[in-house]
Residue frames as a rotation matrix with the C-alpha (Angstrom) as fourth column:
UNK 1
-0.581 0.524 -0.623 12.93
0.525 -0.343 -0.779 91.14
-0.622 -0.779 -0.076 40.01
UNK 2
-0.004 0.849 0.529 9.72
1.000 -0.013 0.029 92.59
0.031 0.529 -0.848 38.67
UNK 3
-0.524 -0.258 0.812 9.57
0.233 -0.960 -0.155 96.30
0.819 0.108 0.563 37.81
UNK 4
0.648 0.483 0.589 6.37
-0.539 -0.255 0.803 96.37
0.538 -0.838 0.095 41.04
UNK 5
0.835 -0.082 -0.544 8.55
0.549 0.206 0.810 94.58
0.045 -0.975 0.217 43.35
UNK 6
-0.501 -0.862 0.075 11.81
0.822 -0.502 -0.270 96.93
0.270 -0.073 0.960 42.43
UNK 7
-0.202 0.457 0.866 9.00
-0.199 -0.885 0.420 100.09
0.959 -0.087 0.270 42.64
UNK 8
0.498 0.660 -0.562 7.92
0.160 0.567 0.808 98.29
0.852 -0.492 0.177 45.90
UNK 9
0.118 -0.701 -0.704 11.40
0.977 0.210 -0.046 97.90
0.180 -0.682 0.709 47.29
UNK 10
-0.522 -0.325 0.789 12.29
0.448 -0.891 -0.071 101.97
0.726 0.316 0.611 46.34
UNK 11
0.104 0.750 0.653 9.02
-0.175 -0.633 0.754 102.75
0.979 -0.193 0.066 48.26
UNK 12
0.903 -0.215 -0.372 9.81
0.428 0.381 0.819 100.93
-0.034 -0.899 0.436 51.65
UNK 13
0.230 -0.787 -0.573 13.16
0.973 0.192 0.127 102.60
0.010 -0.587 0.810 51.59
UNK 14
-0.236 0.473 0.849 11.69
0.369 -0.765 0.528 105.73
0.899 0.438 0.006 51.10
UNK 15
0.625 0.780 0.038 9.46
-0.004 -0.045 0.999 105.19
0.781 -0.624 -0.025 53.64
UNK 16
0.396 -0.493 -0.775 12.47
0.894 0.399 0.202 103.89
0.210 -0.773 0.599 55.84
UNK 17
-0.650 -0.760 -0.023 14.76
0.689 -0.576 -0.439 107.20
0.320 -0.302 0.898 55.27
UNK 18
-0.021 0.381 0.924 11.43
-0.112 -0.920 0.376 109.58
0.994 -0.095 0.061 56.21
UNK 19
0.815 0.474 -0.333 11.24
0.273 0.192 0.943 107.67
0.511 -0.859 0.027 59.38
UNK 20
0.289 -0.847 -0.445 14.77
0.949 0.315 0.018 108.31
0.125 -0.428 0.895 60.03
UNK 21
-0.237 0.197 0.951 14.19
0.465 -0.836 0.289 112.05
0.853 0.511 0.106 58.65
UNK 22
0.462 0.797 0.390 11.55
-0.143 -0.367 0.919 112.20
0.875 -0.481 -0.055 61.20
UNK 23
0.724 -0.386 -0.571 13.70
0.689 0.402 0.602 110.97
-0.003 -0.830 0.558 63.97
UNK 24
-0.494 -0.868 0.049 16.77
0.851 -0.494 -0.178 113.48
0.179 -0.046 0.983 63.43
UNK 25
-0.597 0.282 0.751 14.16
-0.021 -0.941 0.337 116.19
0.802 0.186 0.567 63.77
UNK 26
0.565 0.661 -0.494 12.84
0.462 0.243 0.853 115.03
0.684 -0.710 -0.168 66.49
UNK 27
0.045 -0.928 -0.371 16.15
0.998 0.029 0.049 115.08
-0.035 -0.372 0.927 68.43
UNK 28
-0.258 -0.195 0.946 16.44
0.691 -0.721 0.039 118.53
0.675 0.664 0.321 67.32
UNK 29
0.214 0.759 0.614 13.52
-0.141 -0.598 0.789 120.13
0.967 -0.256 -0.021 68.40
UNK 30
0.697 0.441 -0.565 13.97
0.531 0.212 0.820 118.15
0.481 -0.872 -0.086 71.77
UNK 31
-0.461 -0.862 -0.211 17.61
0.884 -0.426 -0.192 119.77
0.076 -0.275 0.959 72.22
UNK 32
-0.551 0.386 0.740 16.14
0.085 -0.856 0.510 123.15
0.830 0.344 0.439 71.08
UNK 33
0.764 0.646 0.007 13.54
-0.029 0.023 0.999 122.86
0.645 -0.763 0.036 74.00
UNK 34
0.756 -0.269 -0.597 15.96
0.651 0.408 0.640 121.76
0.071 -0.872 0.483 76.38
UNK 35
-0.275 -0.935 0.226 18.06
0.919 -0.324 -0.222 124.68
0.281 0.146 0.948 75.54
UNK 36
-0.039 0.533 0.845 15.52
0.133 -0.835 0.534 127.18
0.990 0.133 -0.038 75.99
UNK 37
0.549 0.625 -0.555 14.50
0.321 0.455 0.830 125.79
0.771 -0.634 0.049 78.85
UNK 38
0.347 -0.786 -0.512 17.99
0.925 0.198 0.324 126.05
-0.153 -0.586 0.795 80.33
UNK 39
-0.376 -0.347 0.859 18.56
0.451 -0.878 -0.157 129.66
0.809 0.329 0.487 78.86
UNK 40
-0.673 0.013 -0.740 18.88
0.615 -0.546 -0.569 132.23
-0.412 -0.837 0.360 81.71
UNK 41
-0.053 0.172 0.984 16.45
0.912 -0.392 0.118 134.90
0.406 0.904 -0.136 81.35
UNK 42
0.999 0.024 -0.023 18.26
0.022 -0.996 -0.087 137.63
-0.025 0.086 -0.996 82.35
UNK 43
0.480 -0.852 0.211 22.00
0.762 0.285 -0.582 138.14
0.435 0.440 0.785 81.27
UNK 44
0.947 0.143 -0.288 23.80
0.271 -0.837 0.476 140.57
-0.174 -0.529 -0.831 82.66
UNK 45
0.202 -0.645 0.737 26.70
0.965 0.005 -0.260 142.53
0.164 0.764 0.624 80.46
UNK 46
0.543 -0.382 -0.748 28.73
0.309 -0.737 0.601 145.15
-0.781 -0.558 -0.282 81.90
UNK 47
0.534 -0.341 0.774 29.80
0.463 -0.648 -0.605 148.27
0.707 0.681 -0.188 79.21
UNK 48
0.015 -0.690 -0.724 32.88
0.986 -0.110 0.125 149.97
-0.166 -0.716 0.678 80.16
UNK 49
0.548 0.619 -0.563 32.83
0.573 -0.768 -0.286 153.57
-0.610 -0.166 -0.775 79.80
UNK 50
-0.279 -0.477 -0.833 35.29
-0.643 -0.552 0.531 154.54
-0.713 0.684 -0.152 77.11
UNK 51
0.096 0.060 0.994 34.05
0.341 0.936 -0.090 153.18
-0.935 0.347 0.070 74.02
UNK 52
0.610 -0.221 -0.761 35.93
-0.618 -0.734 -0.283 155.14
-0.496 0.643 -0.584 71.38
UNK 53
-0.785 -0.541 -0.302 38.11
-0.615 0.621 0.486 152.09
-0.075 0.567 -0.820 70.37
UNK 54
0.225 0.644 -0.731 34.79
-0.230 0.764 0.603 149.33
0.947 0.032 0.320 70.86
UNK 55
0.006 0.128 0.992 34.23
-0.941 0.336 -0.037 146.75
-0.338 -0.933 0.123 73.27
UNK 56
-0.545 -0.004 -0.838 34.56
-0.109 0.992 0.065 143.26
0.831 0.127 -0.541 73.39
UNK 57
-0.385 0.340 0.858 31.96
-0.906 0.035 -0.421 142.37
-0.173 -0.940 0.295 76.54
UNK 58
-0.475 0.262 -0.840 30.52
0.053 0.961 0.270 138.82
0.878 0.083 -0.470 77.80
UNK 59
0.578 0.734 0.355 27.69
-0.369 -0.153 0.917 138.05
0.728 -0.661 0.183 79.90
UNK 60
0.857 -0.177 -0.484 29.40
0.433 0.758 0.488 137.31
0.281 -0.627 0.726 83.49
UNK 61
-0.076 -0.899 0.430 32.24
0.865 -0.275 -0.420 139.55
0.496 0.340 0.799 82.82
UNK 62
0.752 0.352 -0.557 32.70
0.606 -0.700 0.377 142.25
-0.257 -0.621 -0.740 85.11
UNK 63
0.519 -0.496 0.696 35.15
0.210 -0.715 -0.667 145.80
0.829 0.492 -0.267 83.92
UNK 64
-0.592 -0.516 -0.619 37.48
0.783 -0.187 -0.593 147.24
0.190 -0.836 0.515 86.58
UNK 65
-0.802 0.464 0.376 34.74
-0.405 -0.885 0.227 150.70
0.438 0.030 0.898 86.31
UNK 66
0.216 0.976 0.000 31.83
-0.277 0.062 0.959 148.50
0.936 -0.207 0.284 87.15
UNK 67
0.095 -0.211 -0.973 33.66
0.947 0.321 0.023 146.55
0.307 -0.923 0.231 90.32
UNK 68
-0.758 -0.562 -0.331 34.76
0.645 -0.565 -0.515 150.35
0.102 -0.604 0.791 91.61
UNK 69
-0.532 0.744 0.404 31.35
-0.329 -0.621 0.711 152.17
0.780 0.246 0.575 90.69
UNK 70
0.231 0.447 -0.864 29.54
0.309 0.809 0.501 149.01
0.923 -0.382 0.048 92.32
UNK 71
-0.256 -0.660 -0.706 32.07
0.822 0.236 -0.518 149.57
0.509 -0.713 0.482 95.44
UNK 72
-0.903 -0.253 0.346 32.18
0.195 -0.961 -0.195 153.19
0.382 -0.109 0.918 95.68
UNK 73
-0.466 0.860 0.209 28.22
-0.470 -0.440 0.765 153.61
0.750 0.258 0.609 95.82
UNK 74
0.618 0.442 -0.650 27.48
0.312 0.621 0.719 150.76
0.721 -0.648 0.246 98.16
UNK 75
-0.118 -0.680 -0.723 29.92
0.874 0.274 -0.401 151.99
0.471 -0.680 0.562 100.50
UNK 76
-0.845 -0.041 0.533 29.14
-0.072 -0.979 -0.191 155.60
0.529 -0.200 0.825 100.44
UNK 77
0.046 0.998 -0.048 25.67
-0.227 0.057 0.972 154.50
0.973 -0.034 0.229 101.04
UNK 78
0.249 -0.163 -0.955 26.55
0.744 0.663 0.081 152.17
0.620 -0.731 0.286 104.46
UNK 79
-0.610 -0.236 -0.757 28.03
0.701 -0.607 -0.375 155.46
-0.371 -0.759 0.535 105.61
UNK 80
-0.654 0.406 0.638 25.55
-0.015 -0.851 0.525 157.86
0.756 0.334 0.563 104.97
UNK 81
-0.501 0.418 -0.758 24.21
0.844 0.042 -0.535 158.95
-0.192 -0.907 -0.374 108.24
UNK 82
-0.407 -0.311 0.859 21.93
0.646 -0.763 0.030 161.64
0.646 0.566 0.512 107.59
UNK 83
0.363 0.156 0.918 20.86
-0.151 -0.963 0.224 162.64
0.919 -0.220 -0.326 110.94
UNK 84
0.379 -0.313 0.871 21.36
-0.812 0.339 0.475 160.08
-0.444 -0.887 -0.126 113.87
UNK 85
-0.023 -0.057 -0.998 23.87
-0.799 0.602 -0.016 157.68
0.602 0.797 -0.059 113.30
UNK 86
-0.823 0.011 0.569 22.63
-0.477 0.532 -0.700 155.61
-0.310 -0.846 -0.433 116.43
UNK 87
0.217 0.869 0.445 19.67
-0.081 0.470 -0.879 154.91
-0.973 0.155 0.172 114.35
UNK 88
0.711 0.104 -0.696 20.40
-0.700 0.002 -0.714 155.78
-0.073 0.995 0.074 110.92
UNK 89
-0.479 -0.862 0.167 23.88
-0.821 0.507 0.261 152.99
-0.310 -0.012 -0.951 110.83
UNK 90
-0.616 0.368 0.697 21.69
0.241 0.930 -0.278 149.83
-0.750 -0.003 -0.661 111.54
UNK 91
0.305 0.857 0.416 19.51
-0.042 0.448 -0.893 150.85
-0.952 0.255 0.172 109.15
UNK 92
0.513 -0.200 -0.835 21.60
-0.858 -0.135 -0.496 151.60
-0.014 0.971 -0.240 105.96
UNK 93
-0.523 -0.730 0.441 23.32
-0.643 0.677 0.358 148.15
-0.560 -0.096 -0.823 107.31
UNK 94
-0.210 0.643 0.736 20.00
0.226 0.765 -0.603 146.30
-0.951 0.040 -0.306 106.70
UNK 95
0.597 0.549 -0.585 18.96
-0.414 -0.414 -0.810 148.43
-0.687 0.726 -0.020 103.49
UNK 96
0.321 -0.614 -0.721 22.49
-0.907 0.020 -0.421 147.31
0.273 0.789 -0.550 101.94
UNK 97
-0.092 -0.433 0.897 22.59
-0.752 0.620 0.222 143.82
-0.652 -0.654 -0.383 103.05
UNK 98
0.889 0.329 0.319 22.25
0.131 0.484 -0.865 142.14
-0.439 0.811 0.387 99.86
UNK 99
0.608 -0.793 0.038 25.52
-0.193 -0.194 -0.962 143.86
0.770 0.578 -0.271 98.62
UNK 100
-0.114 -0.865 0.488 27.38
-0.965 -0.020 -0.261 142.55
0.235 -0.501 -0.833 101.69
UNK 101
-0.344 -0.324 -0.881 28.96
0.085 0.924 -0.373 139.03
0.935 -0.203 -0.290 102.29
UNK 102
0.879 0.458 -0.129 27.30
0.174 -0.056 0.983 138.05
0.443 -0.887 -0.128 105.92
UNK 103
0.126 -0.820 -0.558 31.09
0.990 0.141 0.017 138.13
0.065 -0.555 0.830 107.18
UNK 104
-0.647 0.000 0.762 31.28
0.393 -0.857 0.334 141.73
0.653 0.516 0.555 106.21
UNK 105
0.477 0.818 0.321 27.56
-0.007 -0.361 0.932 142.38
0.879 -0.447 -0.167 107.72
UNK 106
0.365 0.046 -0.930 28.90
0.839 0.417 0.350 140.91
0.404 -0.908 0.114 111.01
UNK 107
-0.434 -0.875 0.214 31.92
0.879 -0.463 -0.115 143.43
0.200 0.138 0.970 111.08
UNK 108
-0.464 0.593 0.658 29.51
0.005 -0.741 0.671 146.24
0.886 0.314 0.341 110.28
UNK 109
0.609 0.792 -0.038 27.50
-0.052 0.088 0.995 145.42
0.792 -0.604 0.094 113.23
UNK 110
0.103 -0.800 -0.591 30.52
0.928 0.291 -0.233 144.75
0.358 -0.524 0.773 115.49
UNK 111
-0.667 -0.740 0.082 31.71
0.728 -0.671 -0.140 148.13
0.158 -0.034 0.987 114.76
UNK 112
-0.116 0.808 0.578 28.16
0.054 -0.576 0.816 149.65
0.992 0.126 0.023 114.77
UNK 113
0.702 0.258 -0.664 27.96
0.452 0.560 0.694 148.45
0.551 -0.787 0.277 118.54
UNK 114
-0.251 -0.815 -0.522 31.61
0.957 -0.291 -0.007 149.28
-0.146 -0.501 0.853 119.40
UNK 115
-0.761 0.046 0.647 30.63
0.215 -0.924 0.317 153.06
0.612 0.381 0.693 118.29
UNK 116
0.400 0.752 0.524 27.40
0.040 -0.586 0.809 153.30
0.916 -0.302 -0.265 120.21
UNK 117
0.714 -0.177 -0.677 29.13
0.700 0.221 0.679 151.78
0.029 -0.959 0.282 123.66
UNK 118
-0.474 -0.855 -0.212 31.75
0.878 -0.478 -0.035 154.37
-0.071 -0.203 0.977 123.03
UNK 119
0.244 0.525 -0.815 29.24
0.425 -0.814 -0.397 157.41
-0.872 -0.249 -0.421 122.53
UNK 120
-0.890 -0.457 -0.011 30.56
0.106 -0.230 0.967 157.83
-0.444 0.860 0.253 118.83
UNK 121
-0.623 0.612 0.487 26.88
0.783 0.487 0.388 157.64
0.000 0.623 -0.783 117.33
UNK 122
0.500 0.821 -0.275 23.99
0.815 -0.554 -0.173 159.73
-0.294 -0.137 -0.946 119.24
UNK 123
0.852 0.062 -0.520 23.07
0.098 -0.994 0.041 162.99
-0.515 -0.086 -0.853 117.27
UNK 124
-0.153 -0.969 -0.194 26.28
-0.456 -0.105 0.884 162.20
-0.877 0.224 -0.425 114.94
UNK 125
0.891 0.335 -0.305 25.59
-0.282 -0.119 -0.952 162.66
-0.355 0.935 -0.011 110.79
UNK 126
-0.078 -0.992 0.101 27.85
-0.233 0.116 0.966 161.20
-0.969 0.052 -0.240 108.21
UNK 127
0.843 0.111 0.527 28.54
0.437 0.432 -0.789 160.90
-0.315 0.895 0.315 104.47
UNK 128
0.024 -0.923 0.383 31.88
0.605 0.319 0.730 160.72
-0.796 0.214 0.566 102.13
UNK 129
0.919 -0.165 -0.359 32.77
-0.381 -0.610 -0.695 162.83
-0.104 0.775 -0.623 99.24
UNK 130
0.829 -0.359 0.429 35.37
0.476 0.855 -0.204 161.27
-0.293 0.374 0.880 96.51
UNK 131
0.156 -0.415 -0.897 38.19
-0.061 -0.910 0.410 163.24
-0.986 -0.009 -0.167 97.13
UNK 132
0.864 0.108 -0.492 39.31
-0.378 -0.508 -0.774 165.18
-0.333 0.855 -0.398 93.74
UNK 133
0.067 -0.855 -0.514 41.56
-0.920 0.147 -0.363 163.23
0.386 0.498 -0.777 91.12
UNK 134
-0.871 0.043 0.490 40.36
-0.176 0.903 -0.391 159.62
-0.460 -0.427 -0.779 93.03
UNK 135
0.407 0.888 -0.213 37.30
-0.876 0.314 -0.366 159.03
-0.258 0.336 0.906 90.18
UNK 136
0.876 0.003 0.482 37.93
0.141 0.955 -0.262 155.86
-0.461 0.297 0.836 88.31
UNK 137
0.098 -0.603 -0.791 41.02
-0.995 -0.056 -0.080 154.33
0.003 0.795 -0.606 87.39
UNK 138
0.347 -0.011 -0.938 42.41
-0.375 0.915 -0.149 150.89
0.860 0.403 0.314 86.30
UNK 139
-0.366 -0.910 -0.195 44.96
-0.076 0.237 -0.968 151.10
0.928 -0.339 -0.156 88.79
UNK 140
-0.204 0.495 0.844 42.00
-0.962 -0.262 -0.079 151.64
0.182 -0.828 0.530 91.85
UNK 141
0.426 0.799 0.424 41.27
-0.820 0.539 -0.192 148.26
-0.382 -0.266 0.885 91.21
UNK 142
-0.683 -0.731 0.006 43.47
-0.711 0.666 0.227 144.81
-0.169 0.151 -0.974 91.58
UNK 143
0.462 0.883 0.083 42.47
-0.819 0.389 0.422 141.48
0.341 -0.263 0.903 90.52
UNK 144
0.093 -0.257 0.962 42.94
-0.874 0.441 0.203 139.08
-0.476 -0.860 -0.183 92.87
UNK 145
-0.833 -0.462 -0.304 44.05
-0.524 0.836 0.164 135.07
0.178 0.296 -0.938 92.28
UNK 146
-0.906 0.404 0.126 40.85
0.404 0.914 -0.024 133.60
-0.125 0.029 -0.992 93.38
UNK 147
-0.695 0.425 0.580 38.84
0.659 0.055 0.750 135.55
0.287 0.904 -0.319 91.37
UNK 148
0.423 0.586 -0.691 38.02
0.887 -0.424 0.183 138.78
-0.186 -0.690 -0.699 93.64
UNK 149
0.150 -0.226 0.963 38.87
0.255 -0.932 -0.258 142.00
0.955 0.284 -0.083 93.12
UNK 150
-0.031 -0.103 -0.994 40.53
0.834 -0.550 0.031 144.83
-0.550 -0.829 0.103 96.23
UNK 151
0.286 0.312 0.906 39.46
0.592 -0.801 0.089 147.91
0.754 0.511 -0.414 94.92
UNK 152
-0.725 -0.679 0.116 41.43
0.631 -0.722 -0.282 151.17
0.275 -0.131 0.952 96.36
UNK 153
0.119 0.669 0.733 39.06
0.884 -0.407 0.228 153.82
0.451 0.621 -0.640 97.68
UNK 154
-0.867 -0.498 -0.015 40.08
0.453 -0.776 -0.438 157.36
0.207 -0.386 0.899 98.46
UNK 155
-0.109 0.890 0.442 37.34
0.600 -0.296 0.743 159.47
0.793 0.346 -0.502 100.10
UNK 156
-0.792 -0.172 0.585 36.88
-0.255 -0.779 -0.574 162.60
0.554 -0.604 0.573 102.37
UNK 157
-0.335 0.481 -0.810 35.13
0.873 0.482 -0.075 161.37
0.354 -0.732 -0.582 105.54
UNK 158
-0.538 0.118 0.835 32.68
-0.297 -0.953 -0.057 164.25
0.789 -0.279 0.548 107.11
UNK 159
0.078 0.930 -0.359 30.47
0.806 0.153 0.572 164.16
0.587 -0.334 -0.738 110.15
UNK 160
-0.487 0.024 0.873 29.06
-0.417 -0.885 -0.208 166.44
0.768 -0.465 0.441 112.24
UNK 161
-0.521 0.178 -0.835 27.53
0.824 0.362 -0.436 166.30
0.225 -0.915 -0.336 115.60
UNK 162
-0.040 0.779 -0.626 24.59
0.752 -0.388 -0.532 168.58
-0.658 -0.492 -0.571 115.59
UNK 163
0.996 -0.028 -0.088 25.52
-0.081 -0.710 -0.699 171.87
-0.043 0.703 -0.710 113.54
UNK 164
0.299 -0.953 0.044 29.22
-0.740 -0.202 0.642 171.39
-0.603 -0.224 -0.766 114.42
UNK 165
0.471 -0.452 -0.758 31.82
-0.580 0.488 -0.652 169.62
0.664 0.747 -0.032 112.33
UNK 166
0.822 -0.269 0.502 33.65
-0.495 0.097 0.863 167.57
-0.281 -0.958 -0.054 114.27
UNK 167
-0.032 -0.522 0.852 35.70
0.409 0.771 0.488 165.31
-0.912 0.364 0.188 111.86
UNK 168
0.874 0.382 -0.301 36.80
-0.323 -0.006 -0.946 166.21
-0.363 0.924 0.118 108.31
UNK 169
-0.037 -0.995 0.088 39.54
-0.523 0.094 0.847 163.75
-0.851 -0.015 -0.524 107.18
UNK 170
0.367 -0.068 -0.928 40.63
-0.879 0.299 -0.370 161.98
0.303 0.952 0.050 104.02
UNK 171
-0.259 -0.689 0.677 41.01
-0.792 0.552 0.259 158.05
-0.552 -0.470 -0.689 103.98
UNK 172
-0.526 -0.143 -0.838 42.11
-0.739 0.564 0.368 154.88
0.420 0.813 -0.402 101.84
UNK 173
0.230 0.694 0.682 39.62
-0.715 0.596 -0.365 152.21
-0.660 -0.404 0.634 102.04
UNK 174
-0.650 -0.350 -0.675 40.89
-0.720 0.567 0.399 148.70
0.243 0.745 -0.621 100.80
UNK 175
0.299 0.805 0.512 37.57
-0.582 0.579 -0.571 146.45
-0.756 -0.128 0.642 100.11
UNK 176
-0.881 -0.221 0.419 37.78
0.003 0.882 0.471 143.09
-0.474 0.416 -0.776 98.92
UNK 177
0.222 0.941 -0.255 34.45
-0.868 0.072 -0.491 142.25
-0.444 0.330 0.833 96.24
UNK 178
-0.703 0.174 0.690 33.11
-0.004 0.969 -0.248 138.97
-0.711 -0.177 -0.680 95.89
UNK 179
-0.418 0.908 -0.031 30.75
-0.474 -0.189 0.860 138.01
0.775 0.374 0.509 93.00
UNK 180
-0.733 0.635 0.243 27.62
0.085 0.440 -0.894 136.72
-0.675 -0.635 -0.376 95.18
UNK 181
-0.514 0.740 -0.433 24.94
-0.624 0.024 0.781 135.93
0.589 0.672 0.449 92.27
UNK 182
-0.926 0.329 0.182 22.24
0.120 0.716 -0.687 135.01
-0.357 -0.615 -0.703 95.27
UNK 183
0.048 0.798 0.601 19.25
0.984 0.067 -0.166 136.85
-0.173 0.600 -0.782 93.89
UNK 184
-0.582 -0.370 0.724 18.95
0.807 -0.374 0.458 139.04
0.101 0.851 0.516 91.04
UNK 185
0.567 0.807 0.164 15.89
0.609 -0.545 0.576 140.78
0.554 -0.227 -0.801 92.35
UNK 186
0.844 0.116 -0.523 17.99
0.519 -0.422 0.743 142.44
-0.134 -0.899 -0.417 95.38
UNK 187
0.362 -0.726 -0.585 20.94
-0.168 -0.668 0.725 142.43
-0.917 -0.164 -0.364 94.02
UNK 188
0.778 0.624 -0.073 21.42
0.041 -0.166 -0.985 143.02
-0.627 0.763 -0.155 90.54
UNK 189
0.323 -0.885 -0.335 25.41
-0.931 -0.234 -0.281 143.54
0.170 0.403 -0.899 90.52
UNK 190
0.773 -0.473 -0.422 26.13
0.324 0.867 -0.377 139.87
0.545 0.155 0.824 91.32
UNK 191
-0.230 -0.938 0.261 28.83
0.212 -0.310 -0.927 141.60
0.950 -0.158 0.270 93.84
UNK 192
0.817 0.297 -0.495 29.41
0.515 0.015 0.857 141.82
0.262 -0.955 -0.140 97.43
UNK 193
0.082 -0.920 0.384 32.13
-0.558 -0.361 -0.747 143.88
0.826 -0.153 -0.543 99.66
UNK 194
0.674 0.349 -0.651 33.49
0.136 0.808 0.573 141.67
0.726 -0.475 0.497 101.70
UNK 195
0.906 -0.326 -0.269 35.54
0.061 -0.529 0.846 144.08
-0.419 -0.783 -0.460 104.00
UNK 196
0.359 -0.921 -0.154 39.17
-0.932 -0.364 0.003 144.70
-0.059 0.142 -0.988 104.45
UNK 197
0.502 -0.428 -0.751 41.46
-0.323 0.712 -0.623 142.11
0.802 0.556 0.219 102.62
UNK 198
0.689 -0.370 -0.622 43.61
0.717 0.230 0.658 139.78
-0.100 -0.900 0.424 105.95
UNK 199
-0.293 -0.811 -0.507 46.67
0.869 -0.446 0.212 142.54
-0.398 -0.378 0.836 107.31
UNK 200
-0.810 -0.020 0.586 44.86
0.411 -0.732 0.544 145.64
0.417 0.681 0.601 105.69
UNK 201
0.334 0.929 -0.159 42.74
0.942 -0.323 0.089 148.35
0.032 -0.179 -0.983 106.75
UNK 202
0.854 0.360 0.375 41.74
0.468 -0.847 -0.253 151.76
0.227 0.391 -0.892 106.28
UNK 203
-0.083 -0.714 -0.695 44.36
0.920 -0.323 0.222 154.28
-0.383 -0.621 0.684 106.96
UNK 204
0.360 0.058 -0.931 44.75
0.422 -0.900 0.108 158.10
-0.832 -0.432 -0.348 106.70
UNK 205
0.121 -0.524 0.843 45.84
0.817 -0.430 -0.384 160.29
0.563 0.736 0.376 103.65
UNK 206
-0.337 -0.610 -0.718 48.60
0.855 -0.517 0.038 162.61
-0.394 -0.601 0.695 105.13
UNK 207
-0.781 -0.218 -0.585 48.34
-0.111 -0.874 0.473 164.80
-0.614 0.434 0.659 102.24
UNK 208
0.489 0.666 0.563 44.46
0.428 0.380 -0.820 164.36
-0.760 0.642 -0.099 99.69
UNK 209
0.738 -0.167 -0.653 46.27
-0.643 -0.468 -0.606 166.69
-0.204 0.868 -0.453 96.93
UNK 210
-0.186 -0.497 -0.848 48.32
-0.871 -0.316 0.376 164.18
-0.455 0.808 -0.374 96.00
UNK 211
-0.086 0.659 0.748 46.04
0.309 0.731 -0.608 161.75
-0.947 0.179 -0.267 95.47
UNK 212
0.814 0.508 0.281 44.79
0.367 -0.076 -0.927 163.68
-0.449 0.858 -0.248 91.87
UNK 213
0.419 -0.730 -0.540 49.20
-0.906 -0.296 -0.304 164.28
0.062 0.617 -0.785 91.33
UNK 214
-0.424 -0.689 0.587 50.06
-0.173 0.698 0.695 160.82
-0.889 0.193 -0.415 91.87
């Protein structure tokens, strides 16, 4: 073989390994694209609240502080009557219906109904206060097997009926939470309460002081 057809041959397989060059970068780039593309763009990454040792956190990942904060806040809120709760109920139902499972909503309404036909509503204020020594713990909050949470809440129930008190008791609320990632706009925790867990509901604290000695 002639030195131009050995230069000849060198150049065509040159030529062959840019095309092949050019082809693995192609590929690339198209993955790249198709990864963006597919990249959420908004994560959402829940910090727990002691972070004197670090954190280890992932997007999707949810602390036992954020599921009770989440809980606590959306519930207080549902009851917060602050002058009539014949009017003011249905509306903190609708206002917080994004953070409740529709099974939940129903319930709410059920019970919103069963209260007015009983005369429990007209001209009757309400709102909760976390009784003392029930803030966050681990222990406020179980997780469930199919990947819910029952979160424990202790809270001093008030209402009044005009200037008058009429009710000031203390009581354990056990709420199932559900993730429900329907839309981020409304509802930003990716969480729902989805009422009392089957054979459970609210009950009475005999004694609230030892709620902050147990």
């Amino acid at each position: 073989m002639t030195r131009l057809a050995s230069e000849r041959v060198a150049l065509q397989q040159h030529i062959h390994f840019l095309y092949f060059a050019l082809m693995v970068l192609l590929v690339m780039c198209c993955a790249l694209w198709y990864g963006w593309q597919s990249a959420p763009d908004n994560l959402t990454v829940n910090i727990p609240p002691d972070l004197r040792h670090g954190a280890v956190v992932k997007p999707g990942e949810y602390a036992a502080a954020t599921i009770q904060a989440f809980t606590f806040s959306t519930f207080r809120e549902v009851n917060r009557w602050e002058e009539d709760g014949a009017r003011d109920y249905g509306e903190k139902i609708f206002a917080a219906q994004a953070y409740l499972t529709p099974r939940y909503r129903q319930w709410l309404v059920d019970d919103m109904n069963d209260r007015a036909g009983n005369g429990e509503l007209q001209g009757r204020s309400r709102y909760m206060l976390e009784l003392e020594g029930a803030d966050y713990s681990e222990e406020n909050v179980e997780s469930l097997a199919d990947g819910s949470w029952l979160v424990h809440l202790r809270v001093m129930v008030v209402e009044d009926l005009g200037n008058i008190e009429v009710k000031r008791v203390a009581v354990h609320y056990p709420l199932r939470v559900v993730r429900m990632n329907i839309s981020p706009q409304k509802n930003i925790w990716g969480l729902a309460i989805d009422g009392y867990p089957p054979g459970m509901e609210e009950a009475l604290i005999d004694d609230p002081e030892e709620v902050g000695n147990g």
